[in-house]
C-alpha positions in Angstrom: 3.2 28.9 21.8 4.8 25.8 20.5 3.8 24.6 17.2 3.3 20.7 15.9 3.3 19.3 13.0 2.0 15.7 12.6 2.0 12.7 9.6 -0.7 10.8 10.8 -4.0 10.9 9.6 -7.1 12.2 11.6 -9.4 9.4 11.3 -11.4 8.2 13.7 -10.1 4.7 13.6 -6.5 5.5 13.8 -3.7 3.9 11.5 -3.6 0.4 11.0 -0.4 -0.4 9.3 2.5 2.0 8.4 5.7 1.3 6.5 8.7 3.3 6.3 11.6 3.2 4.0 14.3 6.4 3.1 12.2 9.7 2.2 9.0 8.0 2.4 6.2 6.9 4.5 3.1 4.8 3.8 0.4 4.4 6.3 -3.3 2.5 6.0 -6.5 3.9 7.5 -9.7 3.4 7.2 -10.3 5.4 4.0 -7.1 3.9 2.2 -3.5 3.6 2.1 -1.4 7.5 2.2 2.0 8.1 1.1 4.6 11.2 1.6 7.5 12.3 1.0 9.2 13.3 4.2 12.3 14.9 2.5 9.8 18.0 0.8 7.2 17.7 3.3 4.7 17.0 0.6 1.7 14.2 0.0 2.2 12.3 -2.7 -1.0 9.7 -3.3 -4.0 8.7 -1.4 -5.0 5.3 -2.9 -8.3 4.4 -1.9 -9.6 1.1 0.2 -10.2 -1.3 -1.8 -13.4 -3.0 -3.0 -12.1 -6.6 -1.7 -11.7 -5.3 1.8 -14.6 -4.6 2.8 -14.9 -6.7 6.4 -18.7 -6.9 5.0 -17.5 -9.2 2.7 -15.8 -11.9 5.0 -17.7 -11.7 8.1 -15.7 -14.7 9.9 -12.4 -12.5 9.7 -12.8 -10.0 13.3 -9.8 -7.4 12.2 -9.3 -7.0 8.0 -6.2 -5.1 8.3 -4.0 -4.1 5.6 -0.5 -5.0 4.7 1.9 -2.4 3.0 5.7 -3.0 2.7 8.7 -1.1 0.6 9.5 -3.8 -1.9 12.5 -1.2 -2.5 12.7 2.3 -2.2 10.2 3.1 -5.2 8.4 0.1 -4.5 5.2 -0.7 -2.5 3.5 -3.6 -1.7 -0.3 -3.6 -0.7 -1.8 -6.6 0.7 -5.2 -6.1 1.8 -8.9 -8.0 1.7 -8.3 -10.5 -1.2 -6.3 -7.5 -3.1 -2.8 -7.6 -4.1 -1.5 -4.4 -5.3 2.0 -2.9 -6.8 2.9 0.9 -6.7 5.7 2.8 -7.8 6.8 6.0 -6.8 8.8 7.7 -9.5 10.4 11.3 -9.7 8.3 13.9 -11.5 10.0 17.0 -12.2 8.1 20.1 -13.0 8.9 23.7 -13.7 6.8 26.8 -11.9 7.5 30.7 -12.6 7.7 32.3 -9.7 4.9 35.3 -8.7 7.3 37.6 -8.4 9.4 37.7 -11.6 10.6 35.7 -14.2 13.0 33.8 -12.0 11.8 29.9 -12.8 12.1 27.6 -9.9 12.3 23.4 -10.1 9.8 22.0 -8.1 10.2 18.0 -7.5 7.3 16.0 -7.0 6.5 12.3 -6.8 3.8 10.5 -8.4 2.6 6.8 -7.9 1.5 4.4 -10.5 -0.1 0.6 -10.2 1.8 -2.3 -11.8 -0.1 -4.8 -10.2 -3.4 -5.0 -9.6 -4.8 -8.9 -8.4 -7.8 -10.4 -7.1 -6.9 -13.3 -4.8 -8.7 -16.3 -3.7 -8.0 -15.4 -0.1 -7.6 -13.0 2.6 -4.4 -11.0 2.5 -2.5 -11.9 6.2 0.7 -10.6 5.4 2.7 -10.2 1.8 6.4 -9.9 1.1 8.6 -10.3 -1.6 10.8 -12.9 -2.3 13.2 -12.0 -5.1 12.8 -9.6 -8.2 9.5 -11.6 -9.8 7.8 -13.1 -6.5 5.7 -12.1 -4.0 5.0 -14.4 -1.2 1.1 -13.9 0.4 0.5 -15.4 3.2 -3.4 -15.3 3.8 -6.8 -17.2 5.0 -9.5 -18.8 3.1 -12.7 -17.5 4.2 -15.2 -20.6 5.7 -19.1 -21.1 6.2 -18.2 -22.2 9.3 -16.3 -20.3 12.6 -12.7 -21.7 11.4 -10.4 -20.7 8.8 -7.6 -22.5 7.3 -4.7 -20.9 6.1 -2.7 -21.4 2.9 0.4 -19.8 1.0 0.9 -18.4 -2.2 3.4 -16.8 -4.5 2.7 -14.9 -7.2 5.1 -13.5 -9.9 5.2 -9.7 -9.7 5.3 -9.0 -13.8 1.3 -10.2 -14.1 2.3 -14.0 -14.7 0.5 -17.2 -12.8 -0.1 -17.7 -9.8 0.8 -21.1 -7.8 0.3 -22.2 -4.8 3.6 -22.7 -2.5 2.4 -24.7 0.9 -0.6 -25.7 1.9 
């Protein structure tokens, strides 16, 4: 018979956002945000939900959904719940002997570290970046009452202040 092979995770709540740049693909579930490497057929990093979006937490908001963009090709930007996250995906090169004899083989992995780690005053709507230092996040203000309003920030992407840009 014909065989399949599939990216996309199993969960029972499907994928909600998915980003796409060169060798590699990020996509958000439920659980978290996954990346792979699509060149070596390989996972790289499952980084987990955050704490901050948790729909529990803002109750007026229907659908918390997350917000993930290539900032560049080693680059990933995570908006999602009032969390505002950096990764980078950098080359890892290790060696591995092979089983059969002493014939060593490179094997190339990927790993993923956090730059950028914030809490924000809002709910994350969508985040993208706007030059080398700044990230622009567009999200809502949680309210007591059945409206939100909806403001604008930037925030510079080496752990400096952040401003407000519109209101």
């Amino acid at each position: 018979g014909m065989g399949s092979s599939s990216v996309a995770s199993g969960d029972k709540f499907g994928i909600e956002a998915i980003a796409w740049r060169g060798g590699l693909v990020a996509w958000a579930d439920s659980s978290g945000v996954r990346l792979f490497d699509i060149e070596y057929m390989s996972r790289i990093a499952h980084i987990d939900r955050p704490t901050g979006a948790r729909s529990n937490l803002y109750p007026t908001i229907s659908s918390l959904r997350p917000s993930i963009m290539f900032e560049r090709s080693d680059s990933l930007l995570i908006g999602w719940g009032d969390c505002l996250m950096a990764m980078v995906i950098r080359d890892a090169k290790s060696t591995a002997v092979k089983k059969d004899g002493p014939t060593k083989k490179e094997i190339k992995k990927k790993t993923v570290d956090c730059t950028m780690a914030w809490e924000l005053d809002c709910v994350a709507c969508s985040v993208v970046p706007l030059d080398e230092k700044h990230v622009a996040v567009l999200g809502l203000v949680p309210s007591a009452g059945s409206s939100s309003s909806s403001i604008t920030y930037t925030a510079e992407s080496e752990y400096g202040d952040s401003q407000i840009a519109g209101g």
